[in-house]
MARBAZA-636700 format. One line per field, with one value per atom (N, C-alpha, C, O): z, x, y; residue in three letters. Coordinates in nm, 3 decimals, decimal comma, always signed. Layout:
// residues N
w = Z	...;
u = X	...;
v = Y	...;
aa = ala	...;
This chain:
// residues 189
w = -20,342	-20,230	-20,284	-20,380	-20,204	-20,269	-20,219	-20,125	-20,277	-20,244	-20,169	-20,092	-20,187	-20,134	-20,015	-19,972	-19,912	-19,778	-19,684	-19,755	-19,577	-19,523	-19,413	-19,376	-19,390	-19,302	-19,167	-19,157	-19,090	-18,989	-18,985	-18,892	-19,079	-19,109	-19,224	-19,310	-19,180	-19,254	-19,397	-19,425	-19,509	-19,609	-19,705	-19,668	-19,784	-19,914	-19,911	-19,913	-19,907	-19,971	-20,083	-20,122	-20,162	-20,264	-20,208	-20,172	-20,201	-20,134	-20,260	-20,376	-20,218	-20,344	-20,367	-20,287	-20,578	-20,598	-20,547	-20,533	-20,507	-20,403	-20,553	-20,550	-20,605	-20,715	-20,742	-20,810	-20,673	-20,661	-20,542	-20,445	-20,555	-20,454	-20,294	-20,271	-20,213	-20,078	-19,992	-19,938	-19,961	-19,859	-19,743	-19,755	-19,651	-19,564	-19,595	-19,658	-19,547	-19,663	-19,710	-19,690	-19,799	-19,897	-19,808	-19,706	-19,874	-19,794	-19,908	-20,022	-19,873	-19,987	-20,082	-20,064	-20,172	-20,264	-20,212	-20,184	-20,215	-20,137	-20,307	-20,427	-20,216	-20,397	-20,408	-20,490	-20,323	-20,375	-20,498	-20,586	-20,537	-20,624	-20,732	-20,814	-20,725	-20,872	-20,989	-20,994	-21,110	-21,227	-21,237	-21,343	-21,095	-21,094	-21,197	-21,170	-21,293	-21,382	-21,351	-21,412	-21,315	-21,317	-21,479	-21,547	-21,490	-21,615	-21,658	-21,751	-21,591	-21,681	-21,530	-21,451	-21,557	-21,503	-21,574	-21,695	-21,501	-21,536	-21,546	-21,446	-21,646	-21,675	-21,729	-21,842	-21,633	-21,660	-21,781	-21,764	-21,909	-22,041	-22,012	-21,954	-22,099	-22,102	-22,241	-22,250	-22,361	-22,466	-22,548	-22,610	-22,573	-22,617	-22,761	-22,786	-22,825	-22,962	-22,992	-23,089	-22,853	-22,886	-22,840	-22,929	-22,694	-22,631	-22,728	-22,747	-22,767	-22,857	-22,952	-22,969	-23,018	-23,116	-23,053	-23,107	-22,952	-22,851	-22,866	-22,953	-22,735	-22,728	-22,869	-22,861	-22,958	-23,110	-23,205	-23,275	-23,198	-23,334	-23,268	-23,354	-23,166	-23,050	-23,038	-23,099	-22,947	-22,850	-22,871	-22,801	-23,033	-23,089	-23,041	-23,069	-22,943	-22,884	-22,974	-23,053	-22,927	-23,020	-22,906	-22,786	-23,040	-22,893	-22,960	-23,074	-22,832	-22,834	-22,777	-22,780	-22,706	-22,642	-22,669	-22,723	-22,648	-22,599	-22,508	-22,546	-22,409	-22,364	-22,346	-22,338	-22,341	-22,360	-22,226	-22,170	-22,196	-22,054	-22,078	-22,019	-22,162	-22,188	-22,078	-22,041	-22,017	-21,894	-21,791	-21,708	-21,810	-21,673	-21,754	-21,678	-21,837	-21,891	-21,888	-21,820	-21,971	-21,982	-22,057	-22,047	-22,151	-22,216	-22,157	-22,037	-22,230	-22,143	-22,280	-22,354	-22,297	-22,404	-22,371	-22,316	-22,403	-22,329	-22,425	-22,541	-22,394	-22,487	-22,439	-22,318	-22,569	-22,524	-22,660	-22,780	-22,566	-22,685	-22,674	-22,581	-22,843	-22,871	-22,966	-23,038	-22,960	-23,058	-23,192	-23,194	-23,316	-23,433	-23,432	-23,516	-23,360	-23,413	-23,368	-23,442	-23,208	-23,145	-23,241	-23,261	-23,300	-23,421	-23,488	-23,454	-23,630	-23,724	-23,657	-23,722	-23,494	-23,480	-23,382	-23,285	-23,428	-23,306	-23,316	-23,426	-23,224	-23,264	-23,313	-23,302	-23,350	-23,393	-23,280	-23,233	-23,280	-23,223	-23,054	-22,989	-22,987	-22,869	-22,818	-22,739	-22,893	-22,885	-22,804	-22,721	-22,929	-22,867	-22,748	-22,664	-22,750	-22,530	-22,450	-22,380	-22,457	-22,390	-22,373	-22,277	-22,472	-22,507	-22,440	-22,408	-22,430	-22,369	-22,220	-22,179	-22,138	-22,104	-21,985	-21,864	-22,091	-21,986	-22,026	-22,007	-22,080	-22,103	-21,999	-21,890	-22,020	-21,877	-21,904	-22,026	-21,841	-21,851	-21,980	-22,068	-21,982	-22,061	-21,989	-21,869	-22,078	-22,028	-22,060	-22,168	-21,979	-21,971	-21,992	-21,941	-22,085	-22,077	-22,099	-22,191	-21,966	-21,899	-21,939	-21,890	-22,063	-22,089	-21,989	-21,989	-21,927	-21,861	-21,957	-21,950	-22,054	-22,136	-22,068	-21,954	-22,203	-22,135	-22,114	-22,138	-22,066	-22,017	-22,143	-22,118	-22,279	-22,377	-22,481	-22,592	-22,411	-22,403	-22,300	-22,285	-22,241	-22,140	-22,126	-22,061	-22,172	-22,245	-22,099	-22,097	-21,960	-21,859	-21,792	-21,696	-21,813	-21,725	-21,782	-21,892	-21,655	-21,621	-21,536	-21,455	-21,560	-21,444	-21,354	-21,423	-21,259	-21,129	-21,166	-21,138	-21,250	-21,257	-21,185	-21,233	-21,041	-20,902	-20,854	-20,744	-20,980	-20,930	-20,863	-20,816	-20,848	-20,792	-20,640	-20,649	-20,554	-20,403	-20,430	-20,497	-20,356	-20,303	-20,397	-20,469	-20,375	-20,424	-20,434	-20,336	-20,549	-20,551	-20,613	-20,581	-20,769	-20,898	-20,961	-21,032	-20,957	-21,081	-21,190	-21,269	-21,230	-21,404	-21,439	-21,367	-21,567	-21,593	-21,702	-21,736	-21,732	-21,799	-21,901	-21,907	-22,011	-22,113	-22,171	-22,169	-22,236	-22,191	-22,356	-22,437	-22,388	-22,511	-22,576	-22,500	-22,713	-22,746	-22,761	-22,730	-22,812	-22,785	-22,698	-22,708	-22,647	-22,607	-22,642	-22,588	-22,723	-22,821	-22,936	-22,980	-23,006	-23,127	-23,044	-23,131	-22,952	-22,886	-22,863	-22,877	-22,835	-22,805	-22,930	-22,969	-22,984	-23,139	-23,230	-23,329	-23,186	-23,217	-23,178	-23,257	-23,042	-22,929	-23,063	-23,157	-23,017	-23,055	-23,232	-23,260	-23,297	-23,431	-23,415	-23,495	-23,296	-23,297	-23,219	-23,214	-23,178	-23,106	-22,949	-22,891	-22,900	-22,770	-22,631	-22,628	-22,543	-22,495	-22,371	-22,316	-22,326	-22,218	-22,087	-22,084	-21,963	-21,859	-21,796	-21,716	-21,830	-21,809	-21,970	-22,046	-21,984	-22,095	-22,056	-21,934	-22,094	-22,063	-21,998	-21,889	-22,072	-22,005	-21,920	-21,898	-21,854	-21,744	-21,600	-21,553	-21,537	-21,384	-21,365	-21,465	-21,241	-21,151	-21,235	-21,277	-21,284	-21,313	-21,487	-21,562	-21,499	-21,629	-21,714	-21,655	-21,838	-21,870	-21,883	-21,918	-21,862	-21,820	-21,884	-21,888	-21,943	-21,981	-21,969	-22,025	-21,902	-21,892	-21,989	-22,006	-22,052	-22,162	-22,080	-21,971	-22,169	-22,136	-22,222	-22,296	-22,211	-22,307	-22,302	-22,208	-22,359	-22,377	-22,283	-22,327	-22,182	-22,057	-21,938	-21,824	-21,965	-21,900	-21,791	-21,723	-21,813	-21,714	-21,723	-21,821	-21,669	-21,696	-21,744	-21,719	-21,836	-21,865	-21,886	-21,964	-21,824	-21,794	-21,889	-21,902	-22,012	-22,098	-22,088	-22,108	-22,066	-22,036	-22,125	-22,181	-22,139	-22,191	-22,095	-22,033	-22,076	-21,998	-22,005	-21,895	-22,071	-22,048	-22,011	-22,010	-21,975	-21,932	-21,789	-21,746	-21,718	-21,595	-21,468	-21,357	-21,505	-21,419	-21,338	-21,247;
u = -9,602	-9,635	-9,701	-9,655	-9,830	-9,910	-9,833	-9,765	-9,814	-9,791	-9,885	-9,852	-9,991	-10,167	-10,147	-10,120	-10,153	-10,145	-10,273	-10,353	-10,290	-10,426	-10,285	-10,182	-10,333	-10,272	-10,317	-10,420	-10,307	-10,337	-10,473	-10,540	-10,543	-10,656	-10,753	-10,829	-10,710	-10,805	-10,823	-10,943	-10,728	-10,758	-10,636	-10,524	-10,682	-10,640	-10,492	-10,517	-10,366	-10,270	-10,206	-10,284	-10,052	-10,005	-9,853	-9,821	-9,772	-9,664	-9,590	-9,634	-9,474	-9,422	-9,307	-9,244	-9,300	-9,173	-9,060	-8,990	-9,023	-8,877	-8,754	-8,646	-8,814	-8,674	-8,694	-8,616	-8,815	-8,808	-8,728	-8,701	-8,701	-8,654	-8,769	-8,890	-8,637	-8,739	-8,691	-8,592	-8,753	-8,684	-8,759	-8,855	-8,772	-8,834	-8,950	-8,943	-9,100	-9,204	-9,276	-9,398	-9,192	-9,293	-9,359	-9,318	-9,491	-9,568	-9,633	-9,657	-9,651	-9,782	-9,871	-9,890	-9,915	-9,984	-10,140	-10,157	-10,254	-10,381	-10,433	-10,416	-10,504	-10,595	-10,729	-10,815	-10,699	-10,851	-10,776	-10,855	-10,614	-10,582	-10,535	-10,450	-10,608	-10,575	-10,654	-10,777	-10,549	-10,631	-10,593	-10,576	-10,576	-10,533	-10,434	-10,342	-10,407	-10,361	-10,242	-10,273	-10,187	-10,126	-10,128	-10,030	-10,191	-10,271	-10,161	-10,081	-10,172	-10,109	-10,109	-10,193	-9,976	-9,949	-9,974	-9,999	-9,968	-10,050	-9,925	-9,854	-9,892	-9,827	-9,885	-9,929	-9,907	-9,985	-9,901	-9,780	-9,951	-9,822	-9,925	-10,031	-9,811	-9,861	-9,955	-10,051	-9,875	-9,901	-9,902	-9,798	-10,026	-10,098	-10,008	-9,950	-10,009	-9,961	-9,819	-9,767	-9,763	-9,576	-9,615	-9,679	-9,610	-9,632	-9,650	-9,573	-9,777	-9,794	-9,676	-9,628	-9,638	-9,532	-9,410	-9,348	-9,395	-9,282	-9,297	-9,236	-9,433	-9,408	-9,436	-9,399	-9,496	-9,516	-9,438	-9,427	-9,356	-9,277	-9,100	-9,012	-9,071	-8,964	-8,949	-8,865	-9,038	-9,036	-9,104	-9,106	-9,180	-9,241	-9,364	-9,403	-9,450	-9,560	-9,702	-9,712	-9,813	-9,923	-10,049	-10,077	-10,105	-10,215	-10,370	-10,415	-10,421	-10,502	-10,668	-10,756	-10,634	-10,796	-10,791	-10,688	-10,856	-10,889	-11,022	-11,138	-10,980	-11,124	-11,095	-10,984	-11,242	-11,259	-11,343	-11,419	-11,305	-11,427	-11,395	-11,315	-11,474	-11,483	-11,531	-11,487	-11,646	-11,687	-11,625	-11,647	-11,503	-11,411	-11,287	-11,202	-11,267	-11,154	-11,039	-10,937	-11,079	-10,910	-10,963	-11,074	-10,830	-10,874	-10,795	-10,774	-10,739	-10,669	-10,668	-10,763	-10,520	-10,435	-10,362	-10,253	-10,412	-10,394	-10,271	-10,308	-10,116	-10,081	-10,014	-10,014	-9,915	-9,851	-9,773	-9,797	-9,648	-9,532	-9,579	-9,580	-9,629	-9,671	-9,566	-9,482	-9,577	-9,503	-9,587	-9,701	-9,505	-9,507	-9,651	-9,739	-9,663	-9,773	-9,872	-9,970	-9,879	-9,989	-10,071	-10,192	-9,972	-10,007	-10,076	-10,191	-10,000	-10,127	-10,212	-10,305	-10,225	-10,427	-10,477	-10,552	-10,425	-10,478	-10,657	-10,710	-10,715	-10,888	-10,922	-10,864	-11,004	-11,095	-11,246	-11,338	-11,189	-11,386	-11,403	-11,302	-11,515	-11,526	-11,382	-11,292	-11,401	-11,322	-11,117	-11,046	-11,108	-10,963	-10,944	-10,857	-11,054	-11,060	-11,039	-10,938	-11,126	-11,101	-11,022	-11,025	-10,931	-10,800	-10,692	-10,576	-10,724	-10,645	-10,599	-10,483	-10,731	-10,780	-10,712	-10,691	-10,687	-10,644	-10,475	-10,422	-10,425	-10,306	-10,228	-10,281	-10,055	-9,944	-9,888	-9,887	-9,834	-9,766	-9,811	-9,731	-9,953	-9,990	-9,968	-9,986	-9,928	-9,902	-10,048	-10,104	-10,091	-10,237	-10,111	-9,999	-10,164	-10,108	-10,240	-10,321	-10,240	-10,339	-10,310	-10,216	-10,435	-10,395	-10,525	-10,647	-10,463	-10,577	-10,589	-10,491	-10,677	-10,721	-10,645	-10,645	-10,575	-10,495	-10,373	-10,283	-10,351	-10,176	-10,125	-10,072	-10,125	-10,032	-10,041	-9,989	-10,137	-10,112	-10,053	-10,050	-10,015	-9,967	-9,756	-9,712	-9,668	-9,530	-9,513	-9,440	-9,525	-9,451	-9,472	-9,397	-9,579	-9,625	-9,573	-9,573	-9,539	-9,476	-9,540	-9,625	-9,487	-9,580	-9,419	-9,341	-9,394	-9,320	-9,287	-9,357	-9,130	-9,065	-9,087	-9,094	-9,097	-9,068	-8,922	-8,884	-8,836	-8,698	-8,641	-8,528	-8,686	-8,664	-8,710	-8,828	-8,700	-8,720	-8,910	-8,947	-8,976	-8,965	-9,009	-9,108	-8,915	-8,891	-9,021	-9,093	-9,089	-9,182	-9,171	-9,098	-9,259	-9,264	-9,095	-9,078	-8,998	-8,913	-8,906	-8,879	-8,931	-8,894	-9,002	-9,045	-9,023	-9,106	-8,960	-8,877	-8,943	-8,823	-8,889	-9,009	-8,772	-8,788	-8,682	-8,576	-8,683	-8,602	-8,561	-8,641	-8,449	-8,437	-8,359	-8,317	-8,360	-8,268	-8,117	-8,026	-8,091	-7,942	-7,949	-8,051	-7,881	-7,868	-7,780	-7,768	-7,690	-7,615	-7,678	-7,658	-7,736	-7,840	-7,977	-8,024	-8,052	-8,111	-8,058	-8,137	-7,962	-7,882	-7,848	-7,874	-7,785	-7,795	-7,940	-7,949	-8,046	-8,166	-8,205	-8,225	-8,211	-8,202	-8,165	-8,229	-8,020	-7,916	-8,034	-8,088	-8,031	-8,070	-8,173	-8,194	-8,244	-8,434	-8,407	-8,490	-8,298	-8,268	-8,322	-8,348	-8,336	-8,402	-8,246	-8,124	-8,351	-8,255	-8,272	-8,378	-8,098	-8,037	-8,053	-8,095	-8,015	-8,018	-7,900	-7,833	-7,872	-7,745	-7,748	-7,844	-7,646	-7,565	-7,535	-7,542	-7,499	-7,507	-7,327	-7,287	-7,261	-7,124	-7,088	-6,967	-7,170	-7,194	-7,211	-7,267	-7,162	-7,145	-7,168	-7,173	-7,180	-7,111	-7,195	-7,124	-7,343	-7,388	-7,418	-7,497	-7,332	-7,314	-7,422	-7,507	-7,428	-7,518	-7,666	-7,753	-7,704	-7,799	-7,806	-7,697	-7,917	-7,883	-8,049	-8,147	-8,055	-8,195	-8,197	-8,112	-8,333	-8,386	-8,466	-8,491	-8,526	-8,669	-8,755	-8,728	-8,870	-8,977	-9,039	-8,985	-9,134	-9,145	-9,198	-9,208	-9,232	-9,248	-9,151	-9,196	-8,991	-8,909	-8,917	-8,837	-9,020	-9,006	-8,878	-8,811	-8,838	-8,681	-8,782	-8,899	-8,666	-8,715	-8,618	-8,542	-8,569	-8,495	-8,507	-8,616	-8,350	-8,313	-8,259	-8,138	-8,288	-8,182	-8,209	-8,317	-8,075	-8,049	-8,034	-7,929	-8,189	-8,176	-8,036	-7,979	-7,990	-7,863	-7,728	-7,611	-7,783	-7,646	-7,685	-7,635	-7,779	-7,852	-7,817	-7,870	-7,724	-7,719	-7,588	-7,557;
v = -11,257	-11,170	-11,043	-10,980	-11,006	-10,870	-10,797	-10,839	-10,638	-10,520	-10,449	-10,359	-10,484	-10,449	-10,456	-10,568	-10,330	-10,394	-10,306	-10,245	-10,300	-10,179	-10,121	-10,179	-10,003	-9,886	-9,852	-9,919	-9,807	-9,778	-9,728	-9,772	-9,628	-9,539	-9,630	-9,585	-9,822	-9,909	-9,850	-9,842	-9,800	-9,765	-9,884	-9,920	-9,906	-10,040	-9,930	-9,810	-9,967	-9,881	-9,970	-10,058	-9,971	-10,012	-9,992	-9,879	-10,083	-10,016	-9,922	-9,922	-9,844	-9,796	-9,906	-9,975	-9,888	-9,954	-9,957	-9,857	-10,093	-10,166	-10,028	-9,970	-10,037	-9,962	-9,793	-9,725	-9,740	-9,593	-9,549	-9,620	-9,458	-9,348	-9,359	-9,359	-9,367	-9,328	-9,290	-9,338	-9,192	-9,087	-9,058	-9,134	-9,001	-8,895	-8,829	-8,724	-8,895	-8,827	-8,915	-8,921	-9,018	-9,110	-9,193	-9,248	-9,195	-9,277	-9,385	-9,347	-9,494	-9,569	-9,481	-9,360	-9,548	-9,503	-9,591	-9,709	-9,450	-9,483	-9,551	-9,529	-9,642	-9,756	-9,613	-9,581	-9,580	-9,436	-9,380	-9,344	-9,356	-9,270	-9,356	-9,325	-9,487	-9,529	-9,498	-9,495	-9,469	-9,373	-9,247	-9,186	-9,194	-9,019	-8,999	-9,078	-8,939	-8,847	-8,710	-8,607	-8,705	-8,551	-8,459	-8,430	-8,446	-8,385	-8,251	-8,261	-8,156	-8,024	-7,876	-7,832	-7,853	-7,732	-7,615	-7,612	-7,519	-7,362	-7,269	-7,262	-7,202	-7,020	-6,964	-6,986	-6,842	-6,704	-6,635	-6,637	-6,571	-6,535	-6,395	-6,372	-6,312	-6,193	-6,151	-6,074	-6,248	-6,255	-6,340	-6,363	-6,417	-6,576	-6,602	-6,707	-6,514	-6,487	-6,527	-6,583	-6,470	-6,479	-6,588	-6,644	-6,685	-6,750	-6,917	-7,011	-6,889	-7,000	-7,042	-7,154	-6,904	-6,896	-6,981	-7,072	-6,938	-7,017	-7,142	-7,204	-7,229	-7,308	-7,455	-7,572	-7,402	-7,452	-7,482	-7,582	-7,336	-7,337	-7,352	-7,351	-7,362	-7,365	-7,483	-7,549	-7,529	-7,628	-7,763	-7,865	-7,723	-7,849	-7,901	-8,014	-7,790	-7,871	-7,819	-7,724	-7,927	-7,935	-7,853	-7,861	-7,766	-7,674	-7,779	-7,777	-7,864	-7,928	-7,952	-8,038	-7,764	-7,752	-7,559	-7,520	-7,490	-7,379	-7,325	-7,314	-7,305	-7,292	-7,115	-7,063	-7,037	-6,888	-6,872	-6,951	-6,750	-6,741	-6,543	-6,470	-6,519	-6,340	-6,264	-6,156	-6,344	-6,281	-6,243	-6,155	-6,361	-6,346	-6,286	-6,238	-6,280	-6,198	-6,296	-6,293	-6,379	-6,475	-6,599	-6,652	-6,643	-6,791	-6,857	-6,841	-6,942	-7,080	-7,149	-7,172	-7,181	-7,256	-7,391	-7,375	-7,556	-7,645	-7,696	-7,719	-7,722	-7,815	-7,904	-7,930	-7,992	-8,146	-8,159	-8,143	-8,204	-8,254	-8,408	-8,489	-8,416	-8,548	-8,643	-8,589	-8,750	-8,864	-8,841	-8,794	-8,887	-8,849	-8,970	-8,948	-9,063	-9,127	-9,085	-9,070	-9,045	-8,920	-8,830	-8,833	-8,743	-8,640	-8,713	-8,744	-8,769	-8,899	-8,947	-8,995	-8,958	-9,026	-8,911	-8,915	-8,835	-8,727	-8,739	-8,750	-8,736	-8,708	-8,532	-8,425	-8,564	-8,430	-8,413	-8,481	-8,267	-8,223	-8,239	-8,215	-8,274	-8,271	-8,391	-8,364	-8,525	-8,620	-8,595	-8,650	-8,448	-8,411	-8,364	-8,386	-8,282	-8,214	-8,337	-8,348	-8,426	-8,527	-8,613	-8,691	-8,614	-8,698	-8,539	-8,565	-8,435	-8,350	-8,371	-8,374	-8,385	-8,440	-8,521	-8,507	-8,619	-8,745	-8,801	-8,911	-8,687	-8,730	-8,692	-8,670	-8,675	-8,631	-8,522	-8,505	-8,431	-8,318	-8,232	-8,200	-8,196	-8,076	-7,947	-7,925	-7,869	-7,724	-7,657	-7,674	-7,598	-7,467	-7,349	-7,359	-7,225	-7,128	-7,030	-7,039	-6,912	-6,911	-6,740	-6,677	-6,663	-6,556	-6,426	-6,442	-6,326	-6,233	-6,132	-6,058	-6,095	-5,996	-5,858	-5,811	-5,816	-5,649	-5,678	-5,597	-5,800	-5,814	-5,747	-5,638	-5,782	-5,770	-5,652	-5,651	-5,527	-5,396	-5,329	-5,206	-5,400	-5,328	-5,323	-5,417	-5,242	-5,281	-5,281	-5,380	-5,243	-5,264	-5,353	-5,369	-5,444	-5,537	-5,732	-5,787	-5,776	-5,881	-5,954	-5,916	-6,090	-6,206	-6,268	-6,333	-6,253	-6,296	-6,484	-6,582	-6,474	-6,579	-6,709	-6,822	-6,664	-6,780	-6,796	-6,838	-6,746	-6,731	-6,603	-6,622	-6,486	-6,393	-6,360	-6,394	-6,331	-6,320	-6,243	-6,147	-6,325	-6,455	-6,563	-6,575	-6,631	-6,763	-6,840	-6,819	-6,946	-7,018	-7,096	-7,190	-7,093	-7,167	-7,178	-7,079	-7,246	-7,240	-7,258	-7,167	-7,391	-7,392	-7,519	-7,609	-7,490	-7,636	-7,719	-7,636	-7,810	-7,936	-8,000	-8,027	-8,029	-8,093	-8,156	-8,093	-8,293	-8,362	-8,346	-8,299	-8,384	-8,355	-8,528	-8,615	-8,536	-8,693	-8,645	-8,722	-8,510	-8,475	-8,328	-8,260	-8,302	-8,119	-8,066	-7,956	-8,093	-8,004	-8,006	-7,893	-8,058	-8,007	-7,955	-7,882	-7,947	-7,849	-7,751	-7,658	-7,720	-7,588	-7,523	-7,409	-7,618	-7,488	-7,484	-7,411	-7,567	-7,525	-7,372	-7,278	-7,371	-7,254	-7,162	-7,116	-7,159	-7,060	-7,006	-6,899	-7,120	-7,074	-6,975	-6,883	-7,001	-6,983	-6,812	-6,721	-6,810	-6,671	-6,715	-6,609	-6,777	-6,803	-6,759	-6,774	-6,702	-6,666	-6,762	-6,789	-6,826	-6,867	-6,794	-6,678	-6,871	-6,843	-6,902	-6,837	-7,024	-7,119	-7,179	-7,194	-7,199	-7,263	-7,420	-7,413	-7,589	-7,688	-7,654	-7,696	-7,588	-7,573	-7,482	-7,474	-7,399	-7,337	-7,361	-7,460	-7,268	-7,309	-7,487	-7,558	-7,540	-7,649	-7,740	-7,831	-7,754	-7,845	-7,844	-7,786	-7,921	-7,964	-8,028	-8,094	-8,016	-8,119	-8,050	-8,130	-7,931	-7,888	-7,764	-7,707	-7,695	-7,580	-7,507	-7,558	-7,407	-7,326	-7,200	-7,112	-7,223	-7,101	-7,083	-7,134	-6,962	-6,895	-6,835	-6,740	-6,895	-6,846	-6,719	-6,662	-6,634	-6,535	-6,453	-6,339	-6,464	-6,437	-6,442	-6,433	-6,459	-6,511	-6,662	-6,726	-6,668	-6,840	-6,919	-6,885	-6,991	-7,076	-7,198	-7,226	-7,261	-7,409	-7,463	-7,405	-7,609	-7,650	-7,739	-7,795	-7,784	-7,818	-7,956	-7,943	-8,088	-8,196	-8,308	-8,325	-8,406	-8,511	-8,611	-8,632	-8,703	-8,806	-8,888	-8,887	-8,934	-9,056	-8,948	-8,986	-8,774	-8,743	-8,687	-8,583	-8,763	-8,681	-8,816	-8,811	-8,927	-9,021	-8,996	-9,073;
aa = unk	unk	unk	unk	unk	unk	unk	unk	unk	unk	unk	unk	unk	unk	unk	unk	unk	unk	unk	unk	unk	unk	unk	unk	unk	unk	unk	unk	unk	unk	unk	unk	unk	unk	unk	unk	unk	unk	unk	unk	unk	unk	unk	unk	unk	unk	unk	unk	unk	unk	unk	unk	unk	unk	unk	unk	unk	unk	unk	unk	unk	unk	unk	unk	unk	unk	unk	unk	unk	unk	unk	unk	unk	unk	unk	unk	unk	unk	unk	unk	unk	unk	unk	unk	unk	unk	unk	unk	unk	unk	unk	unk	unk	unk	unk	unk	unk	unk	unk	unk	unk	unk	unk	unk	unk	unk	unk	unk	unk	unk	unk	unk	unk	unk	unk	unk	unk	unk	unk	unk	unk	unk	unk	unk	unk	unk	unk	unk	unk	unk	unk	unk	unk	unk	unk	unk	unk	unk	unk	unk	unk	unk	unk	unk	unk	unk	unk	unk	unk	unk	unk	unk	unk	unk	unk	unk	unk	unk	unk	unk	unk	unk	unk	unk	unk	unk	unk	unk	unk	unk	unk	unk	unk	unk	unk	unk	unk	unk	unk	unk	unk	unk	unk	unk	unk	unk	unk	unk	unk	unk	unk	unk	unk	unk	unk	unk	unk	unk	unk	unk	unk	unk	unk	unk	unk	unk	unk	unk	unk	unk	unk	unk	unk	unk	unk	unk	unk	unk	unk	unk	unk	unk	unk	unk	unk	unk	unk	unk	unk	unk	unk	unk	unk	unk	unk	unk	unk	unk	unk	unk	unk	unk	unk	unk	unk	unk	unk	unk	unk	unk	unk	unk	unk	unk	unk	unk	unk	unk	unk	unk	unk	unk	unk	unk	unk	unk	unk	unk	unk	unk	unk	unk	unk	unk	unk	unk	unk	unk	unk	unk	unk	unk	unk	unk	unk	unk	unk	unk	unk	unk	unk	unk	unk	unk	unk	unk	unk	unk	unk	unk	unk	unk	unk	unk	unk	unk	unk	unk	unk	unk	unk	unk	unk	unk	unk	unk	unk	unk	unk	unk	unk	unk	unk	unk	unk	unk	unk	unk	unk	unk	unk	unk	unk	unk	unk	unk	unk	unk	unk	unk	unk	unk	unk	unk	unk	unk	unk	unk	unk	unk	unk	unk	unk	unk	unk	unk	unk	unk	unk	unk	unk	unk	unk	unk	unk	unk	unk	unk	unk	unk	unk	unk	unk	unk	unk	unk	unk	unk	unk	unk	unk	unk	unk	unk	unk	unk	unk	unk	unk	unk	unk	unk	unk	unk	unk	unk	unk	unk	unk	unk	unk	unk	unk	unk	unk	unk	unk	unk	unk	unk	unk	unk	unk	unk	unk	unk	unk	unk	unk	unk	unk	unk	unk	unk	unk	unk	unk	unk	unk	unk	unk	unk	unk	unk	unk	unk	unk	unk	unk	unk	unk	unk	unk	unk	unk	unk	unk	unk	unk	unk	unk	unk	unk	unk	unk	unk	unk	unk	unk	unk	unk	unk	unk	unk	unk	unk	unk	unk	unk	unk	unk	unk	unk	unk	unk	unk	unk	unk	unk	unk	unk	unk	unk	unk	unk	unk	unk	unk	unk	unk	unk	unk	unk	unk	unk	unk	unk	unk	unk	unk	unk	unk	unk	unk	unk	unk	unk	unk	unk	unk	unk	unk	unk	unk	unk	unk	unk	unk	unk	unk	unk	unk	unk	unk	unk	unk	unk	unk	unk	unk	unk	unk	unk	unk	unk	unk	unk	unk	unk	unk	unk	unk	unk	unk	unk	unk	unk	unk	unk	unk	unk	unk	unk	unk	unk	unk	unk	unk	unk	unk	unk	unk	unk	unk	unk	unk	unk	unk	unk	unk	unk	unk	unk	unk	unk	unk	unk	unk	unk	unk	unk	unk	unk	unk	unk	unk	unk	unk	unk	unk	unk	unk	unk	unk	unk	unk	unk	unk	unk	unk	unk	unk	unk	unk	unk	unk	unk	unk	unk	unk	unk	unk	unk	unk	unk	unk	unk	unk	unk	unk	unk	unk	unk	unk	unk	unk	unk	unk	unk	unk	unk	unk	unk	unk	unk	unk	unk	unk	unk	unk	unk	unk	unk	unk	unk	unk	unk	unk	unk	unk	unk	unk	unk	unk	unk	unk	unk	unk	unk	unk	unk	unk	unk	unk	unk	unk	unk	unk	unk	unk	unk	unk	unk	unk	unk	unk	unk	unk	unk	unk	unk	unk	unk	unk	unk	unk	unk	unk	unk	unk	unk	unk	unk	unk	unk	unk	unk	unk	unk	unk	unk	unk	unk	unk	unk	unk	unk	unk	unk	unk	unk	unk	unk	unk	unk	unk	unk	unk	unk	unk	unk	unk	unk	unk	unk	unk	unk	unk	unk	unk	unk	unk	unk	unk	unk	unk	unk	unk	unk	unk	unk	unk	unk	unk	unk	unk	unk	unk	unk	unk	unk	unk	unk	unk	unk	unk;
């Protein structure tokens, strides 16, 4: 039996997997969005320098594009926590943008020239009133050796994994205060 079915608005749909989640909302998946990518979310940093330092030498991720725009006053820092075999074939040259590109969950860290002379100035969490952006997640193979990674690296907490009601879970924050949410898939069921 196909999953392939047409919709009311005569468009090809895909039903969703009998084994995902479905709630209130989900609708088919349109055959126009096959291929689509969810590529990479955006944080505004104040300071490219710490920032990088963070998410690199912290958090283990690889910076794999830079794009510059001086005119407009801001660069843009693309990265991705890659597999050890990723790294060994990484491409070189125009080749890596494009492999930037088309991968999943790259972080853009998105710098405005001046922020990081400036000692009073801050970019708006999403956790403070009013409420928006919260946290971006990363999944870890243990979170008690992440946590005393943390701890070693000086990184500062927000929740601890043995803290308040939800267990298992523990939020840092990178150098801009953003939350980032700390978890161990096989303890999230």
């Amino acid at each position: 039996m196909s999953n392939v079915s047409t919709d009311n608005k005569n468009d090809t749909v895909i039903a969703q997997p009998i084994s995902s989640v479905h709630t209130d909302g989900v609708q088919p998946i349109a055959t126009q969005t096959t291929g689509f990518t969810f590529n990479h979310t955006m944080l505004r940093v104040k300071d490219p320098v710490k920032s990088l330092a963070f998410y690199t030498g912290v958090l283990g991720m690889t910076l794999l594009a830079v794009k510059k725009f001086p005119d407009m006053g801001f660069d843009l820092y693309f990265l991705a926590q890659l597999t050890e075999s990723e790294r060994e074939n990484l491409p070189t040259g125009d080749d890596l943008e494009i492999f930037a590109f088309r991968q999943r969950g790259i972080l853009e860290l998105t710098h405005n020239y001046g922020t990081e002379t400036k000692a009073d100035f801050s970019y708006h969490d999403g956790n403070q009133k009013p409420q928006g952006f919260g946290h971006i997640c990363f999944s870890v193979p243990n979170l008690e050796e992440a946590v005393a990674w943390f701890d070693k690296n000086d990184v500062e907490f927000k929740k601890r994994p043995e803290e308040g009601s939800m267990k298992h879970i523990a939020f840092i924050k990178d150098a801009d205060g953003y939350w980032i949410e700390i978890v161990q898939a096989n303890l999230m069921s």
